[in-house]
Structure formats: C-alpha cells, structure tokens
C-alpha positions in Angstrom: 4.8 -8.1 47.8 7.4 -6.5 45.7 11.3 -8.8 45.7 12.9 -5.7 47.7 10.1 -5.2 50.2 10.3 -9.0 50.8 14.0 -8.6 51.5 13.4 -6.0 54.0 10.9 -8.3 55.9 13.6 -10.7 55.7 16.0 -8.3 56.8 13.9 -7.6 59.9 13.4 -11.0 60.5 17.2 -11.9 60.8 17.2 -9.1 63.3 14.4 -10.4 65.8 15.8 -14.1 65.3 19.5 -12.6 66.3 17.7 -11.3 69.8 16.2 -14.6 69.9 19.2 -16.3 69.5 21.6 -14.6 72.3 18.8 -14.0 75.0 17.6 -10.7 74.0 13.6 -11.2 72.7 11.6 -9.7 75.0 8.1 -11.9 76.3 6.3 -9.4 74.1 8.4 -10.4 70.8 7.9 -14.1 71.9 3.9 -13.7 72.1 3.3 -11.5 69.5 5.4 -14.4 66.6 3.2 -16.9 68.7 0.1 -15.1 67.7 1.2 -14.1 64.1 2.2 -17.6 63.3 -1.2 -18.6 64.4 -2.9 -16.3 62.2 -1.3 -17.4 59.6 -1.9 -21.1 60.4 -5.9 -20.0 61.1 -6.0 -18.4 57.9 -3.6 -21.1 55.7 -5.8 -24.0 56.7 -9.2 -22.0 56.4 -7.5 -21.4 52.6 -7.2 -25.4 52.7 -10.5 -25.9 53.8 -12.0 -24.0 50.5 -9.6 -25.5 48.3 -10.4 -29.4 49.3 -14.1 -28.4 48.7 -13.0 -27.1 45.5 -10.8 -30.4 44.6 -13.7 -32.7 45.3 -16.3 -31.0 43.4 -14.1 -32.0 40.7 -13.2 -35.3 42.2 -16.9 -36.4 42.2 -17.2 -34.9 38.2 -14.5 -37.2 37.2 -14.2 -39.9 39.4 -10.9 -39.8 40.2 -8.6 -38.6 43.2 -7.2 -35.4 42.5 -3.6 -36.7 43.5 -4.3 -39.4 40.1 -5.7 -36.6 37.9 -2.4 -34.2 38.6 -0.3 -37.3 38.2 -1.9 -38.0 34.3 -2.2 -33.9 34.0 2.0 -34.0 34.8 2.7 -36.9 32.3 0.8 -35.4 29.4 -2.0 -37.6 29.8 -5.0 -35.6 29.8 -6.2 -33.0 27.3 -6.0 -29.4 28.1 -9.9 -28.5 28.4 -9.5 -25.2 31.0 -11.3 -27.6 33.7 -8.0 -29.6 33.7 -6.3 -26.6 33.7 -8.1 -25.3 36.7 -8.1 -28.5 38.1 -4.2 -28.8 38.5 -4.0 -25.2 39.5 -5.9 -25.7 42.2 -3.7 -28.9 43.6 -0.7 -26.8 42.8 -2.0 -24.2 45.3 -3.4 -26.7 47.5 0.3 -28.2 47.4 1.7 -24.8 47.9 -0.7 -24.7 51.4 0.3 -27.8 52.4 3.9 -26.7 52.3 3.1 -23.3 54.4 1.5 -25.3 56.9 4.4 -27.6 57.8 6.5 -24.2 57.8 4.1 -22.9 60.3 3.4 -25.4 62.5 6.6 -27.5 61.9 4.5 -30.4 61.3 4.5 -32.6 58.4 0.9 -32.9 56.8 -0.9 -36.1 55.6 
C-alpha cells in the first residue's frame, strides 16, 4: 500500500476512533473492528505458524536456536552464505509477526 493511501486509512481511522471516543460508534462499527481485528489475528498467527516451520527446518540443519543464530548473524559472526541470509530474514519477519500480534490482541507474546 502506497504512503498516501496509508494516510488515508489512517485518516479514516482517527475518524471511527473520534465516534468511539465520545459515544458515537454504532454496535455495527463495534462488531465489524471485532471481526476485522480477528482476521487479522487468524491470518498473522497462521503467517507465524509457516514461518516457525520454516525457522526450525533451519534450526535442526544447524543445530542452533534461531534466536542464537540472529544473535551471531547481528554481531558479524557468521558468513554471508544466502541460507544465513534467508535465515535472518525469516526471524526478522517472524519478529515483525510477533510485533503485529501484540498490536492486535494487546498481548505480549512469549
């Protein structure tokens, strides 16, 4: 999504959270953010789900955690074969998910 589309959707936002805010949101508003944020959440964790699959195939190959590889990836401590490459991508967007997800459901996650 292009930067001004994404202010727009922000724009629209502000407005549904300013009827929220002063008693204004109708029960239909109310359900239909309770349904679209669990979407999201259905769809962020089912994300999750393929990328831990992902991370362990490459957990078992190296026999390590991934949190220890991207550790010695960060601090220069591996070489920069693409699987590394791939490797830390994938706990970068793994990271990402985990960040969307205590957005979503205003939990923290392990």
């Amino acid at each position: 999504m292009a930067l001004a589309s994404n202010q727009i959707v922000a724009d629209r936002l502000e407005r549904l959270a300013h009827l929220l805010r002063t008693g204004q949101a109708s029960d239909l508003m109310s359900r239909t953010l309770d349904k679209l944020i669990a979407h999201e959440t259905e769809v962020s964790q089912a994300q999750l789900r393929q990328l831990q699959t992902d991370l362990a195939q490459f957990e078992n190959v190296y026999g390590m955690t991934s949190d220890e590889f991207f550790r010695r990836y960060q601090a220069g401590l591996t070489d920069d074969r693409m699987e590394f490459v791939e490797w830390a991508s994938l706990v970068q967007m793994s990271l990402r998910l985990r960040e969307r997800m205590e957005v979503l459901t205003g939990v923290e996650e392990p």
